[in-house]
C-alpha positions in Angstrom: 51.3 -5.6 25.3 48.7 -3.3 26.7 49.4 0.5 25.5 50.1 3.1 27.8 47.9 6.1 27.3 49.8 9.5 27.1 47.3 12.6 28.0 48.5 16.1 27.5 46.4 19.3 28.4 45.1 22.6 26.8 45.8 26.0 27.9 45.4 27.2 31.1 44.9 23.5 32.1 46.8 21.0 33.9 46.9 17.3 34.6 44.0 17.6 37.5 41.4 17.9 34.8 42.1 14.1 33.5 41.3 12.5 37.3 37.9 11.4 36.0 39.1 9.8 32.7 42.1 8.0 34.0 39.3 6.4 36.4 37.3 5.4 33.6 40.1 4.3 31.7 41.7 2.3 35.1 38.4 0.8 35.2 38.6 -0.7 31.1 42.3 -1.9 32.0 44.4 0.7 30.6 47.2 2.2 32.0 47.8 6.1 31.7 49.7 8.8 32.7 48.8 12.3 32.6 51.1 14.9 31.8 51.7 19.0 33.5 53.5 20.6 30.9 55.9 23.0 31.9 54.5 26.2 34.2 51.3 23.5 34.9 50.3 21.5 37.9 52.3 22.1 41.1 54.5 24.1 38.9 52.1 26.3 38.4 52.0 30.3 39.8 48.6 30.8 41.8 49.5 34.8 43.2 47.8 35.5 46.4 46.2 38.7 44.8 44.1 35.6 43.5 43.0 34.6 46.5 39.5 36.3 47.8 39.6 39.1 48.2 41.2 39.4 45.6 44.0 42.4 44.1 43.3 43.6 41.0 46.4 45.6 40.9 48.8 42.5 42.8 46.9 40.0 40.0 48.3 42.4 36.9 52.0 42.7 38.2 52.9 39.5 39.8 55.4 37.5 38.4 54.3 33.9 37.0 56.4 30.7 36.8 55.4 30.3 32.9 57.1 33.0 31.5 59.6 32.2 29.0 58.3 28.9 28.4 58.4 27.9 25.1 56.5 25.1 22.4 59.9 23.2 22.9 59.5 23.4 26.5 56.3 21.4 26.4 57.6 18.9 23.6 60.7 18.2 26.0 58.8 17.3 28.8 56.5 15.5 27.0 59.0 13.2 25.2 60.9 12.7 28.6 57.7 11.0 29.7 57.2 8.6 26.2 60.7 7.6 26.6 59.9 6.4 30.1 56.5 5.1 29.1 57.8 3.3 25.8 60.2 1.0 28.0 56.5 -1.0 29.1 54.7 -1.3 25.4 53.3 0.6 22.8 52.2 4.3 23.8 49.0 6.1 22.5 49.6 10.1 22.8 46.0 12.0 23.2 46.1 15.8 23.4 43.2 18.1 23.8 42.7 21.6 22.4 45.9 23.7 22.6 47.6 20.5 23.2 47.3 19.5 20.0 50.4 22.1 19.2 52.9 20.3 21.3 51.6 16.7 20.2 52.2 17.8 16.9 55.8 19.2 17.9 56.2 16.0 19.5 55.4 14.0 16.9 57.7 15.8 14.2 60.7 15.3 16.7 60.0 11.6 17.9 57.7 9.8 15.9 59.5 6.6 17.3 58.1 6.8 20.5 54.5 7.2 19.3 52.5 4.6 18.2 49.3 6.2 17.9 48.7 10.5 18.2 45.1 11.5 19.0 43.5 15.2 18.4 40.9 15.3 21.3 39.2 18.7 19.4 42.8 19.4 19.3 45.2 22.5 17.2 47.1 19.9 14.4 48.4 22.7 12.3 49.6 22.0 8.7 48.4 25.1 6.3 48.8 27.7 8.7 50.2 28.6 12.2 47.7 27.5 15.2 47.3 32.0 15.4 46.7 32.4 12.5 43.8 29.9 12.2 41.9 32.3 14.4 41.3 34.6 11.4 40.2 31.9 8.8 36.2 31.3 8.4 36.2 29.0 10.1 36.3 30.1 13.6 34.3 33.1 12.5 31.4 32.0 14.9 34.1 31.6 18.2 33.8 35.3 20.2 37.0 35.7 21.3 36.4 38.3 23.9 35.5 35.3 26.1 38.5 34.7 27.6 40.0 38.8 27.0 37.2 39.8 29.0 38.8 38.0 32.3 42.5 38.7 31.2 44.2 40.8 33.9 47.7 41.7 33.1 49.8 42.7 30.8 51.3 40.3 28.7 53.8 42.5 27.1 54.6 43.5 30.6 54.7 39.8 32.6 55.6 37.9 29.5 52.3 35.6 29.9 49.0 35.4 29.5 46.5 35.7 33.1 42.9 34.9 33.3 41.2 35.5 36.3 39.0 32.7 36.4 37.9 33.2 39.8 35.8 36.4 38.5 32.7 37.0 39.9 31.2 38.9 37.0 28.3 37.2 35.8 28.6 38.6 32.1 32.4 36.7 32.1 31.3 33.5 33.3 28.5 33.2 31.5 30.7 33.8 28.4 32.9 31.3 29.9 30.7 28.4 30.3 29.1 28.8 26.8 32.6 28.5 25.4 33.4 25.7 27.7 31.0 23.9 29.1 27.1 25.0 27.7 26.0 21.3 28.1 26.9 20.9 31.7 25.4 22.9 34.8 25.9 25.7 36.6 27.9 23.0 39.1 29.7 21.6 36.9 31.0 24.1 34.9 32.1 25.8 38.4 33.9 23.1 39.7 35.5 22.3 36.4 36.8 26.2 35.9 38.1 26.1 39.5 40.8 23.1 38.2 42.0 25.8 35.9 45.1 27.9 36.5 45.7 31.6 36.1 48.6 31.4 33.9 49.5 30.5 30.3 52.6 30.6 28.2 52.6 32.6 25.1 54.4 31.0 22.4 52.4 28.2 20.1 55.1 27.9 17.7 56.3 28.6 13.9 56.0 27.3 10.9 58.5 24.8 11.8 56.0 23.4 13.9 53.6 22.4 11.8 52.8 19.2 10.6 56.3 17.0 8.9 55.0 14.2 6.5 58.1 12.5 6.6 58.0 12.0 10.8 54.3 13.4 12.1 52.8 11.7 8.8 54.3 8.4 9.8 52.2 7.7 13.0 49.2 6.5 12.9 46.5 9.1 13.4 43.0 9.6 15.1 40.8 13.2 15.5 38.2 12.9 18.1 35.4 15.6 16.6 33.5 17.1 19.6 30.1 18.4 17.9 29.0 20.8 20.6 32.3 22.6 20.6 32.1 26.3 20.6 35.8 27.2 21.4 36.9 24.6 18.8 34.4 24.6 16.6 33.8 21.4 14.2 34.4 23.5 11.3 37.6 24.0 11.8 38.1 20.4 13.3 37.0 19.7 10.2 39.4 21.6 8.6 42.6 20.3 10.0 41.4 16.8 9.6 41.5 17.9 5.7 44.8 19.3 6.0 46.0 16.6 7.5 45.0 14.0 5.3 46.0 15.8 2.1 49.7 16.2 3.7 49.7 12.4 4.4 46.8 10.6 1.6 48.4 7.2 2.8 47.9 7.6 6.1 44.8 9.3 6.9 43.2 10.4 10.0 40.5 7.6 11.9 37.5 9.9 12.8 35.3 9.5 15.3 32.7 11.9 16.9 31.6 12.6 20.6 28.5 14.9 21.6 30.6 17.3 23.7 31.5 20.6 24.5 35.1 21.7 24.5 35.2 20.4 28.4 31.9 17.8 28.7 34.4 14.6 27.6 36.3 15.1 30.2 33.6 15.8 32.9 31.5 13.0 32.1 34.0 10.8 30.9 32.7 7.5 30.0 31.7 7.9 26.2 35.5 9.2 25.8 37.1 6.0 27.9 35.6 3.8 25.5 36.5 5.4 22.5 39.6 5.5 23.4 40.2 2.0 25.3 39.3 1.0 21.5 42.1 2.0 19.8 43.9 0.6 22.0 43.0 -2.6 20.8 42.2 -1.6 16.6 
């Protein structure tokens, strides 16, 4: 039977941002389904101090929908949708950047209802904690003021992280689409940062979320390298791939590599669709 393709976001993303690869997909035969994690999508809080003109004080203060949302949140919601999807054929889970934590939660608690996990340039911890990754070598080149440049709140205060990403300050959004989207234009990179929400949850897990070889190491298991990543970058892809195929020698990661930003596969989606329409038939 024909696998159903699973796609779960990053941060501050939803399921809008897949549109163009579930066409490309549709168009190679292949069913999908994206998923809005919890706080994402129509669930999501868009304050009218957002709105132009925007209130820089209404924007710090307002209560968001996300808050309190959790790593087991997401994996919940995500599982609810592989049981339903599992009842039509074999499912192929793909998560992209942040994402990567939950599909990784996901696969520790339900590796039955997986029958292939893919890392789109995607967090698969195993060593270390998906935070604490920020302070290895490897990310040494990522400039992390990017996105705490646009932050606008609080998060001690709202108990979540806000991004205005409907700044107008040219020094933010050029920062922004050199993280994001440096291979795309001006266009582009504006209509794709316009899909994004304000709002992100704070917690990425434990320990106890990283990689299990007896459950996570029992699916098998492909990273999609994007070389042009500069939020992600493939050093550290590189790295996780290594982690994860010294936690499971037997079952090692299938590697493939896409010129891309952290956001080009999904803008020009073609090159992705027929990466990943192959697995579904490998």
């Amino acid at each position: 039977m024909s696998p159903t393709f699973v796609l779960v976001h990053g941060a501050f993303a939803n399921s809008f941002s897949f549109a163009p690869l579930q066409a490309e997909l549709a168009l190679l035969g292949h069913r999908s389904a994206a998923v809005d994690l919890p706080g994402h999508g129509f669930e999501a809080t868009f304050p009218a101090a957002y709105q132009a003109p925007q209130d820089a004080a209404g924007l710090a203060t307002t209560p968001g929908s996300i808050k309190g949302v959790t790593l087991a949140d997401n994996a919940a919601r995500v599982i609810e949708v592989l049981e339903r999807a599992k009842e039509h054929g074999p499912v192929i889970l793909v998560g992209h950047s942040r994402g990567g934590a939950t599909l990784t939660a996901v696969g520790n608690a339900r590796p039955d209802l997986i029958d292939r996990i893919v890392y789109v340039s995607a967090w698969a911890p195993v060593d270390l904690d998906v935070g604490d990754y920020y302070a290895e070598p490897e990310m040494a080149s990522v400039d992390v003021g990017v996105l705490a440049g646009a932050m606008v709140a609080d998060p001690a205060a709202v108990g979540l992280l806000r991004s205005n990403f409907r700044t107008s300050d040219p020094a933010v959004l050029a920062g922004f689409k050199e993280a994001f989207l440096a291979d795309g234009t001006d266009d582009e990179f504006l209509t794709m940062l316009n899909t994004f929400q304000p709002d992100e949850n704070l917690d990425v897990g434990t320990s106890a979320d990283r990689a299990q070889a007896e459950t996570w190491g029992t699916i098998p298991k492909t990273y999609v390298r994007l070389s042009a990543d500069t939020s992600v970058p493939p050093a550290i892809q590189d790295r996780m791939i290594r982690e994860g195929d010294a936690l499971t020698p037997d079952n090692p990661y299938d590697v493939h590599t896409l010129e891309s930003s952290h956001l080009m596969w999904l803008v020009r989606p073609r090159p992705a669709a027929e990466l990943l329409a192959g697995l579904a038939v490998s």
